[in-house]
LOZAKE-591201 format. One record per residue (C-alpha): residue in three letters; chain; y, x, z. Coordinates in steps of 0.05 Angstrom, whole numbers, plus 5000, padded with zeros to 4 digits. Layout:
BEGIN
PT  res  chain    yy    xx    zz
PT  ala      A     Y     X     Z
...
//
This chain:
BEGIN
PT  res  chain    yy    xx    zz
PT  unk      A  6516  5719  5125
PT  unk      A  6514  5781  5147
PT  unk      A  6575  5804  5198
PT  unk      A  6586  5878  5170
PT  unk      A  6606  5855  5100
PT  unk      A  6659  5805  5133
PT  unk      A  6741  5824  5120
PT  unk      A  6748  5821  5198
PT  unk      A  6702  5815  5258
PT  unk      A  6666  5757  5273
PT  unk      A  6717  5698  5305
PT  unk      A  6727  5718  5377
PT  unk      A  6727  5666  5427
PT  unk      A  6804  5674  5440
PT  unk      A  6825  5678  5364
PT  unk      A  6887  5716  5346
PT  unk      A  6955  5693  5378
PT  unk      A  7027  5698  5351
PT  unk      A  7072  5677  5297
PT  unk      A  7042  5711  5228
PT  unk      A  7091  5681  5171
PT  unk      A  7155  5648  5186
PT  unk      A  7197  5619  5122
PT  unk      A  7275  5614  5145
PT  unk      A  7320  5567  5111
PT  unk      A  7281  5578  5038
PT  unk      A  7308  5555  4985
PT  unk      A  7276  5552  4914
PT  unk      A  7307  5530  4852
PT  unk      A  7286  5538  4775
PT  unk      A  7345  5516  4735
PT  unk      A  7381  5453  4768
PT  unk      A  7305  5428  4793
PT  unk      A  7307  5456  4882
PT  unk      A  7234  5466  4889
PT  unk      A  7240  5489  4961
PT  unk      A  7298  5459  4998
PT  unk      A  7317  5498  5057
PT  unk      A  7245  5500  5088
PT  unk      A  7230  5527  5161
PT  unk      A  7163  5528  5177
PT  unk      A  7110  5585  5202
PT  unk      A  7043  5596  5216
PT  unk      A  7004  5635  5270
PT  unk      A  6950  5691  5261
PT  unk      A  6888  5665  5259
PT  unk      A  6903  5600  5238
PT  unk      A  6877  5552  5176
PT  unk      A  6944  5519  5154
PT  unk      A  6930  5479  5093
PT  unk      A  6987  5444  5049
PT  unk      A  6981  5380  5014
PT  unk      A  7028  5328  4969
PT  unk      A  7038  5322  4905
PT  unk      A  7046  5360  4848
PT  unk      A  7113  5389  4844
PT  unk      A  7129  5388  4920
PT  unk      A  7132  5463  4917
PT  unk      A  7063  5478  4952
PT  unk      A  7053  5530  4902
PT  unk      A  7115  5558  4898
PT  unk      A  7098  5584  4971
PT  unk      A  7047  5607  4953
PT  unk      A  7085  5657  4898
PT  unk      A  7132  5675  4947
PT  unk      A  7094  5702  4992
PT  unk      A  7061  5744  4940
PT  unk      A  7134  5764  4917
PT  unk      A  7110  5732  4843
PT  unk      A  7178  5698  4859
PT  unk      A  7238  5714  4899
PT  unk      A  7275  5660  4941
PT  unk      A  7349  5644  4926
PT  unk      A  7367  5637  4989
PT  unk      A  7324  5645  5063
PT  unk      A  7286  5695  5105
PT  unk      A  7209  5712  5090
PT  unk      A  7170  5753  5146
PT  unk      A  7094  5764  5154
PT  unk      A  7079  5803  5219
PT  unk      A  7148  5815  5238
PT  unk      A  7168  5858  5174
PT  unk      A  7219  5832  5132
PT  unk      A  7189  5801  5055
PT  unk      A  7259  5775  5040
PT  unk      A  7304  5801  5037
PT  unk      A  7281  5878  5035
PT  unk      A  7277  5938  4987
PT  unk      A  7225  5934  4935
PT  unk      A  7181  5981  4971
PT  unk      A  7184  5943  5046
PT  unk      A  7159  5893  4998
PT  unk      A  7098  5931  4971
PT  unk      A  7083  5950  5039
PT  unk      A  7080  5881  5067
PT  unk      A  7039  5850  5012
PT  unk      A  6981  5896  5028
PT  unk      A  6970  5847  5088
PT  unk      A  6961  5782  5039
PT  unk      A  6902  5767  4997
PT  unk      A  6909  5711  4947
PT  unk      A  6856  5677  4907
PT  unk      A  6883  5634  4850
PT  unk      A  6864  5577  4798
PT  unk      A  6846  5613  4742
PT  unk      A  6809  5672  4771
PT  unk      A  6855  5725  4735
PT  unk      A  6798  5775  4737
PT  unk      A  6804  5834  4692
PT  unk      A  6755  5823  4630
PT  unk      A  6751  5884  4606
PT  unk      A  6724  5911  4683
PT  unk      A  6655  5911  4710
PT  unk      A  6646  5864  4770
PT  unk      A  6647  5923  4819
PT  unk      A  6711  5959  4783
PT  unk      A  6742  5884  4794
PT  unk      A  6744  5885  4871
PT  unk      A  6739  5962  4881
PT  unk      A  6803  5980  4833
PT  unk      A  6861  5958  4890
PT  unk      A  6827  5987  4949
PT  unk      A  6823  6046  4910
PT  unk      A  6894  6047  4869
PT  unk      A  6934  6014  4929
PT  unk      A  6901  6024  4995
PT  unk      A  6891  6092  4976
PT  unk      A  6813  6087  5001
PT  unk      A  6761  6130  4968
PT  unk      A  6720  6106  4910
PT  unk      A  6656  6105  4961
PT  unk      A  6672  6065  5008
PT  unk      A  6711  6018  4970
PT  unk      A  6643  6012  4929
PT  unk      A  6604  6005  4990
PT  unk      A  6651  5949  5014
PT  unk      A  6646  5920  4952
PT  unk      A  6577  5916  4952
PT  unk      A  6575  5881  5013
PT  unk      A  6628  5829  5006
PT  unk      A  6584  5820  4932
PT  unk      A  6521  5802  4973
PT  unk      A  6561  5770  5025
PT  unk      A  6586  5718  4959
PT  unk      A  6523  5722  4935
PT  unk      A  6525  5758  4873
PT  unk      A  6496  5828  4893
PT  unk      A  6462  5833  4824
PT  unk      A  6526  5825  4779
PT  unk      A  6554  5896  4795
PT  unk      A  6552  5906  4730
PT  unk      A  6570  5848  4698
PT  unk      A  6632  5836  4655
PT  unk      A  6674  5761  4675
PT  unk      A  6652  5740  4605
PT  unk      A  6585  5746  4634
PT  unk      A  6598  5698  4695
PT  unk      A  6604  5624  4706
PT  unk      A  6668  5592  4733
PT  unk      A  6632  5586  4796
PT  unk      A  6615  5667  4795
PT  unk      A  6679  5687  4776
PT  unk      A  6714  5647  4825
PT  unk      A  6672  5681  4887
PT  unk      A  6686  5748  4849
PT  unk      A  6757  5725  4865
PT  unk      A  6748  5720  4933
PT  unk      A  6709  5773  4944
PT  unk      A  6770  5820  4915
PT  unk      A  6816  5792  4960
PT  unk      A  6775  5803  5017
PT  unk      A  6763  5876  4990
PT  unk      A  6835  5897  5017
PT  unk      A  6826  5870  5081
PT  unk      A  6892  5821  5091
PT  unk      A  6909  5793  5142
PT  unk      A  6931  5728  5102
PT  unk      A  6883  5695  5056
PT  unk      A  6929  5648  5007
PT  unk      A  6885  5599  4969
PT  unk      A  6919  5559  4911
PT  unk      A  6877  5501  4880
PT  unk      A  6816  5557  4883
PT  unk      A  6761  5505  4859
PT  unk      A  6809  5471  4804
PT  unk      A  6789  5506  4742
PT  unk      A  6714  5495  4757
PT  unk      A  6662  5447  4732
PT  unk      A  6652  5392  4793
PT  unk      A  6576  5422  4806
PT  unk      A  6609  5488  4821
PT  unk      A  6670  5463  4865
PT  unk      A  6613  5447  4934
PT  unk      A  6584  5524  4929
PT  unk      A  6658  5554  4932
PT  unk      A  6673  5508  4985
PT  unk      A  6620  5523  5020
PT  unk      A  6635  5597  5014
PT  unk      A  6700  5590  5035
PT  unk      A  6685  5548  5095
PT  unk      A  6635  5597  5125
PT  unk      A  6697  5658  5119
PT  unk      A  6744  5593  5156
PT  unk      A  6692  5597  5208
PT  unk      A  6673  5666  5216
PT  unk      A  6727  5705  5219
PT  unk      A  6794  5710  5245
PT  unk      A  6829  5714  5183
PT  unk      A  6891  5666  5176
PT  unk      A  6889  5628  5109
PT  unk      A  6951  5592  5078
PT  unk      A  6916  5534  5027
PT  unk      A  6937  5487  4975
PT  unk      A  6886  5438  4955
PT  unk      A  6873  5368  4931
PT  unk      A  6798  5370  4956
PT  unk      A  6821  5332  5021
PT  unk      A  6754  5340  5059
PT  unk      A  6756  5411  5057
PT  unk      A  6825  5409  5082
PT  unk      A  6803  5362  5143
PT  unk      A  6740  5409  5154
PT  unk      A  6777  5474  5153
PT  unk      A  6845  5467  5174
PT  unk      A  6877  5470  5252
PT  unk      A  6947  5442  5221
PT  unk      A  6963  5404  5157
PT  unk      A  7033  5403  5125
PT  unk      A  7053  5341  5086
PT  unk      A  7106  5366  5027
PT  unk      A  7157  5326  4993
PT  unk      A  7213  5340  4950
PT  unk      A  7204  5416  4974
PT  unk      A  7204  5403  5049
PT  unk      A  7150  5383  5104
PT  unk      A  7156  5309  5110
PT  unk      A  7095  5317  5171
PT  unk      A  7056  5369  5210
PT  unk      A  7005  5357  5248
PT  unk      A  6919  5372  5262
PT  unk      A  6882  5339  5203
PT  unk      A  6860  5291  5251
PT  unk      A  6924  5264  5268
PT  unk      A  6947  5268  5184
PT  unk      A  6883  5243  5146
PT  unk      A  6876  5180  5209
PT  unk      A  6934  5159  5236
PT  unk      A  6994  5186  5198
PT  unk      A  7063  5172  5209
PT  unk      A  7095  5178  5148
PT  unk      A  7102  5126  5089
PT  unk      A  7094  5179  5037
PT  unk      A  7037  5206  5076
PT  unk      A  6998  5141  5069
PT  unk      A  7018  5131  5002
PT  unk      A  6994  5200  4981
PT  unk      A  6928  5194  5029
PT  unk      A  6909  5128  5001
PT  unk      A  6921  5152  4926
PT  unk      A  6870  5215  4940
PT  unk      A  6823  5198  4988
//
């Protein structure tokens, strides 16, 4: 893989330091159902944090917030020290051109070109010019390999392709957080190992930090320096996937660990 067409320099030997995203006290609700119950938890720059439970512990939902898709009823959200919530609806524009997400159903614009896919943010909300966000989307395009599919339309693509088109448009803006929800869940299981794959070699190659929810619990263990248990919208147990996937502490970790692995 070639280093120039990476979002960030090759993975230092002293990775990135520091506190990145911090969640204060969050609290979620959607009717009389509390998602997120007064949640404190953050994660440092550079880091792989990946969150696992079941469905309905309000991995997601984190997810959303941190792309202000949804606003918290109550709590604190910051990403590099600048306030996500509460703030003005332009401190919040301004912080979410550090995060890159990459979701389930690819939400790729059909009616674009593969190229006009990735190059249309960098252009419209980075404010960089049409070359060089072409040029970087080139590269990141060869880097996912699909350097021939400039021109293709989504429709065009298989799940597999569009999801690395995904990835590759996140990557185009250059965040400093990559959020990945349930990325290989829409796809057929031959293409899940190739976007794995893909996704492992950005884990391990840059120093990008990269918030995850998956059920694929060996890419979690591969990728990940801390795992977060969730339960009824809190974190039931933290810990290095070592420590989680072997010996964990928690009843509900077991019994969710022995009904997915």
């Amino acid at each position: 893989m070639p280093t120039d067409t990476l979002p960030h320099p090759e993975k230092s030997p002293e990775r990135n330091s520091g506190e990145l995203i911090r969640l204060d006290q969050v609290t979620k609700r959607f009717g009389d159902n509390t998602v997120l119950d007064h949640l404190d938890f953050s994660v440092d720059a550079g880091k792989h944090v990946t969150l696992i439970g079941p469905s309905g512990s309000g991995k997601t939902t984190i997810l959303r917030l941190l792309m202000t898709l949804l606003k918290p009823d109550e709590g604190t959200i910051t990403v590099d020290g600048q306030k996500l919530f509460p703030a003005s609806e332009k401190e919040r524009r301004e912080v979410r051109k550090q995060i890159g997400m990459v979701f389930q159903q690819f939400n790729l614009f059909p009616n674009m070109s593969v190229l006009r896919n990735i190059t249309e943010a960098p252009v419209t909300v980075l404010g960089m010019s049409k070359d060089e966000a072409v040029e970087r989307a080139k590269g990141l395009l060869d880097m996912v390999g699909l350097a021939d599919k400039c021109d293709a339309r989504p429709a065009q693509l298989s799940g597999g392709q569009q999801q690395r088109v995904a990835i590759a448009r996140a990557l185009a803006m250059r965040p400093k957080v990559l959020l990945l929800d349930e990325v290989t869940s829409a796809l057929d299981p031959e293409l899940v190992a190739g976007v794995l794959d893909l996704l492992r070699d950005i884990a391990r190659s840059t120093d990008i930090t990269m918030l995850c929810v998956t059920h694929e619990m060996n890419f979690a263990r591969d990728i990940s320096d801390q795992v977060l248990m969730f339960d009824s919208g809190r974190v039931i147990e933290a810990g290095p996937p070592e420590k989680i996937f072997s010996e964990p502490e928690h009843d509900r970790t077991r019994e969710f660990l022995s009904a997915v692995l």
